[in-house]
NUSE-706653 format. One line per 10 residues: number of its first residue (from 1); for each residue x negated, y, z negated of C-alpha. Coordinates in nm, 4 decimals. Example, Ala and Ser with C-alpha at 12.3 -4.5 7.8 and 13.67 -1.06 7.14 Angstrom:
1	-1.2300 -0.4500 -0.7800  -1.3670 -0.1060 -0.7140
END
This chain:
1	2.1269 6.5855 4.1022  1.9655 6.8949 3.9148  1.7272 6.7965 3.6250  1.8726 6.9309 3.2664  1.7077 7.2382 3.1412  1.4043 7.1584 2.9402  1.4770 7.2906 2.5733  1.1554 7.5076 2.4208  1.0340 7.4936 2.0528  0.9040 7.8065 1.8865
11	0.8558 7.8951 1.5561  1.1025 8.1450 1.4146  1.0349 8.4605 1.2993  1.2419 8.7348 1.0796  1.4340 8.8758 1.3976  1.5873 8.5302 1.4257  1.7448 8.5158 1.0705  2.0875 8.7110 1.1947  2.1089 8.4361 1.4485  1.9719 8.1174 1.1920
21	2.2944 8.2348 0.9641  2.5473 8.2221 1.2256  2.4421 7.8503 1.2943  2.4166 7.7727 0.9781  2.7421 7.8827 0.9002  2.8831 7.6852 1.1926  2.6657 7.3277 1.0601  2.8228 7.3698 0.7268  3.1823 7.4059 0.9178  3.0949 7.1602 1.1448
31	2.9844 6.8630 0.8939  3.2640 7.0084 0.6260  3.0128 7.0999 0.3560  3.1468 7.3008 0.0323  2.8589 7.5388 0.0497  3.0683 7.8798 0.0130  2.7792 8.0660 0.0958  2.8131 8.4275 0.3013  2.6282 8.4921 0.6013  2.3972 8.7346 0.4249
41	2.3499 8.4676 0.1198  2.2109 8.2478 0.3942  2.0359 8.5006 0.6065  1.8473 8.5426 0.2389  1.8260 8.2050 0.2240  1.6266 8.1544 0.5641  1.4335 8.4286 0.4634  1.2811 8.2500 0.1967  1.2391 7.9151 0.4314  1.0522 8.1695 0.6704
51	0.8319 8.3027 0.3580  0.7304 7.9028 0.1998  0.4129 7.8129 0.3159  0.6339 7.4409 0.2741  0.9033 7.5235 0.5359  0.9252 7.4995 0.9209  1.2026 7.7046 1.0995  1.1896 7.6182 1.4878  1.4201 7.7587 1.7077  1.5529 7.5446 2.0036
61	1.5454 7.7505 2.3400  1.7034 7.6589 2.6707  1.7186 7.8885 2.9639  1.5405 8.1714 2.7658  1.8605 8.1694 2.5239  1.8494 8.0298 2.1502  2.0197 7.6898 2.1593  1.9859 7.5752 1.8195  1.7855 7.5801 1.5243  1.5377 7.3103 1.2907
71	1.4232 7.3218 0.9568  1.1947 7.0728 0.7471  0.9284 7.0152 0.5378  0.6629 6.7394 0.4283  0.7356 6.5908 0.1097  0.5630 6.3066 -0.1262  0.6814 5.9793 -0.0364  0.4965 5.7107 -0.2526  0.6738 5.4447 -0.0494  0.4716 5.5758 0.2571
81	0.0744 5.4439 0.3449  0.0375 5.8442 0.4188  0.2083 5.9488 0.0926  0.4256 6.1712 0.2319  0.7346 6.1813 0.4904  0.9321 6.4457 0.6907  1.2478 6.5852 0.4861  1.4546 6.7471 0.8408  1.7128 6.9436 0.6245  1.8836 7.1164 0.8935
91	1.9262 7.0116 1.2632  2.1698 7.2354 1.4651  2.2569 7.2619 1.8225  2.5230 7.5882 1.9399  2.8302 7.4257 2.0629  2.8084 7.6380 2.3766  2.5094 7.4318 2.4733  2.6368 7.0752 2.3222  2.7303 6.7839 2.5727  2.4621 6.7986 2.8552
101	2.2223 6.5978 2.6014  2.0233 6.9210 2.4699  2.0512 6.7540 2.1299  1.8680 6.4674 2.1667  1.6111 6.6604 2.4347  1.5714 6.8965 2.2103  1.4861 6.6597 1.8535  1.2940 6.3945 2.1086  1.0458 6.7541 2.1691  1.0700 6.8102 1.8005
111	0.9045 6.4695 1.7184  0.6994 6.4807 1.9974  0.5500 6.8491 1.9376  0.5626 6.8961 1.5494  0.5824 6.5360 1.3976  0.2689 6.3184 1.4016  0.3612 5.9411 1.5472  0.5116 5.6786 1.2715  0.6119 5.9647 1.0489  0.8932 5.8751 0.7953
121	1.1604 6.0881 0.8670  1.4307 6.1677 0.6350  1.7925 6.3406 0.6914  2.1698 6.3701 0.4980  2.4571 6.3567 0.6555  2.7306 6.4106 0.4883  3.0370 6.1540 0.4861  3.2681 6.3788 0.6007  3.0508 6.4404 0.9558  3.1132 6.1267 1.1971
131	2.9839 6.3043 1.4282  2.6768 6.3807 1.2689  2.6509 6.0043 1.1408  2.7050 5.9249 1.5120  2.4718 6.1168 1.6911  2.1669 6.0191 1.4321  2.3171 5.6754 1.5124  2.1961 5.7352 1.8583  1.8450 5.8845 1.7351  1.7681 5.5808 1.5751
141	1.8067 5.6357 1.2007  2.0112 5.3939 0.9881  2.1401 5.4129 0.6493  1.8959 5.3930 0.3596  2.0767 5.5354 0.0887  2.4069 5.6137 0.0033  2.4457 5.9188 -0.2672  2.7936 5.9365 -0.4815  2.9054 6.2002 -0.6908  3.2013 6.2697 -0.9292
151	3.2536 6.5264 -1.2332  3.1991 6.4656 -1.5364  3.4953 6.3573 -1.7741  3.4656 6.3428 -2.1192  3.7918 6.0668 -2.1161  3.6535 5.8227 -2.0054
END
């Protein structure tokens, strides 16, 4: 039996950004988010997590090919003896390259090569992404928080 490709983590850079839209554009359709962003609103968008001294773009490689994407930041966490935890905002693997396990190679590297050991980490998923819910399931994170939302109405 042939070993599964081992993914590679490198940070992105602005020739990536074409290629960090597309996915992005496929995670929001994938966890059926409302963002009605256009590929060039979030090409812009990376852009700007490329240009924050905050932000971490890595791009998951397998095979010499771009796989997937990551992007997060450190943030304050007063709850934490550090004072701060990882926010991952973005996690995405292609779906050409989903179901041989490059998902959970690929964030088991990211933890092990950009996140110190016993960091906090923090993620969304949204309600409407079961498979999102599951596959963090299978990561290890549980539910901490649950966030609701409705519009205002004067009536009531």
């Amino acid at each position: 039996m042939t070993a599964p490709p081992i993914p590679v983590l490198r940070t992105a850079t602005p020739a990536d950004l074409p290629a960090i839209a597309r996915m992005n554009r496929a995670l929001i359709e994938d966890e059926g988010h409302r963002n009605p962003m256009t590929l060039d609103q979030l090409e812009d968008r990376a852009r700007g997590f490329l240009a924050s001294p905050d932000w971490h773009v890595e791009m998951i490689e397998q095979d010499g090919r771009v796989a997937g994407y990551a992007t997060w930041r450190w943030e304050d966490d007063i709850a934490e003896p550090s004072g701060q935890r990882i926010y991952l905002r973005q996690f995405f693997i292609a779906r050409e390259a989903r179901g041989g396990g490059l998902g959970r190679r690929a964030f088991a590297l990211l933890m092990r090569e950009r996140f110190p050991p016993d960091a906090r980490i923090l993620l969304e998923v949204l309600h409407s992404n079961p498979n999102g819910q599951a596959f963090w399931a299978r990561m290890g994170f549980s539910p901490y928080a649950i966030h609701l939302e409705r519009r205002a109405d004067p009536t009531v």
